[in-house]
C-alpha positions in Angstrom: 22.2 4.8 -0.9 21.3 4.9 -4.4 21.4 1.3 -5.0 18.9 0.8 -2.5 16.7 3.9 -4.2 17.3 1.9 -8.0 16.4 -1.8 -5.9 13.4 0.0 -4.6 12.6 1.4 -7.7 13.0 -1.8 -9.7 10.6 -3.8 -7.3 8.3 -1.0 -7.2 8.1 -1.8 -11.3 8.0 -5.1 -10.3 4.6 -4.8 -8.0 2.9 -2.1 -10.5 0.0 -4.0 -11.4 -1.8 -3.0 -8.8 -4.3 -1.0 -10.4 -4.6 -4.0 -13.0 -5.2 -6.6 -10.7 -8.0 -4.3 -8.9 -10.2 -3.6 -11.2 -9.7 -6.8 -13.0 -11.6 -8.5 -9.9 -13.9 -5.7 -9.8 -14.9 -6.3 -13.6 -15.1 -10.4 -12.3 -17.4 -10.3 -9.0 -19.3 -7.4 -9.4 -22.6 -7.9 -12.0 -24.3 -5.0 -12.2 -23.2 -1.7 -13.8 -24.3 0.8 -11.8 -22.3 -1.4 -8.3 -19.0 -2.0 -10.4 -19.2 1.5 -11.1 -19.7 2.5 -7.4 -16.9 0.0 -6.4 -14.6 1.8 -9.4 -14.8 4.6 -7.6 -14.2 3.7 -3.8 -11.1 1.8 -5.3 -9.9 4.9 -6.6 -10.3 6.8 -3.7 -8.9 4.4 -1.3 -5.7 4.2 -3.5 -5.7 8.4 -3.9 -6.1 8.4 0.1 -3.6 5.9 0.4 -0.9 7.6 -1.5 -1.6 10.6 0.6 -1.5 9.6 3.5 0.9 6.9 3.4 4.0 9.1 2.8 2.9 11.5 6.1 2.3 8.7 7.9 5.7 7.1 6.8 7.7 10.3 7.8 5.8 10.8 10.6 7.4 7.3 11.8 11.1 7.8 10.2 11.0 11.0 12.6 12.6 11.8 15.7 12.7 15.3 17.6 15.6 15.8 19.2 16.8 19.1 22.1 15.2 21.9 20.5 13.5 21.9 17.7 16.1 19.3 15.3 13.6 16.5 13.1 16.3 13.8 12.1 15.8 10.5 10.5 17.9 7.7 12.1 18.3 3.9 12.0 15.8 3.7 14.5 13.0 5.4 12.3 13.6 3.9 9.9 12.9 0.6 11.5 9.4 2.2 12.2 8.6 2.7 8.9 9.8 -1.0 8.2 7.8 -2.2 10.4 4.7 -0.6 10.0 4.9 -1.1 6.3 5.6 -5.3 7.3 2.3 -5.3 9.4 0.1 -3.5 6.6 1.6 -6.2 4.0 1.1 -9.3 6.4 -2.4 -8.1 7.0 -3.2 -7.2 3.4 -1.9 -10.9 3.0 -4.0 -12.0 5.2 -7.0 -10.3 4.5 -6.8 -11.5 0.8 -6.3 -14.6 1.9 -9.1 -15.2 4.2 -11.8 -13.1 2.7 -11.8 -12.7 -0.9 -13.9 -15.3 -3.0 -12.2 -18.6 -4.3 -14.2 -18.8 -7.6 -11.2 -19.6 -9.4 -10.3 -23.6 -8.8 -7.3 -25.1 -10.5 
């Protein structure tokens, strides 16, 4: 299991520009100062709300209650999580894809 945790870890590093990226097209489509600052801020807060709520979300998935009162995480939870993390991605692809602004032509 720790491989997995340092492959993990090692793509997370890979993906970290994130924040970059962001407000890097923020800076680029938005004109005025007092709307890039307003869209500074509701990119922070979706990112603070989404690393909130994506972990309880994500265990809430991985979970399974059992006889009793017994919370285990098996193979099928964690196929959840999979999953629902897959469908985010494909429509954050998608999304970016279809409605973000081609300014940029090769």
């Amino acid at each position: 299991r720790i491989l997995v945790f340092v492959v993990a870890l090692a793509l997370s590093g890979v993906f970290s520009s994130t924040f970059t990226l962001t407000f890097a097209y923020i800076s680029d489509t938005v004109r005025e100062k007092r709307d890039r600052v307003s869209a500074y801020g509701l990119a922070l807060a979706t990112f603070g709300l989404s690393f909130t709520i994506g972990p309880m979300a994500g265990g809430y998935l991985a979970t399974s209650v059992g006889e009793g009162k017994d919370v285990t995480v098996n193979w099928e939870g964690q196929r959840r999580v999979f999953r629902g993390s897959l469908a985010l991605t494909v429509l954050d692809l998608l999304y970016i894809y279809f409605f973000f602004a081609r300014e940029y032509t090769c």
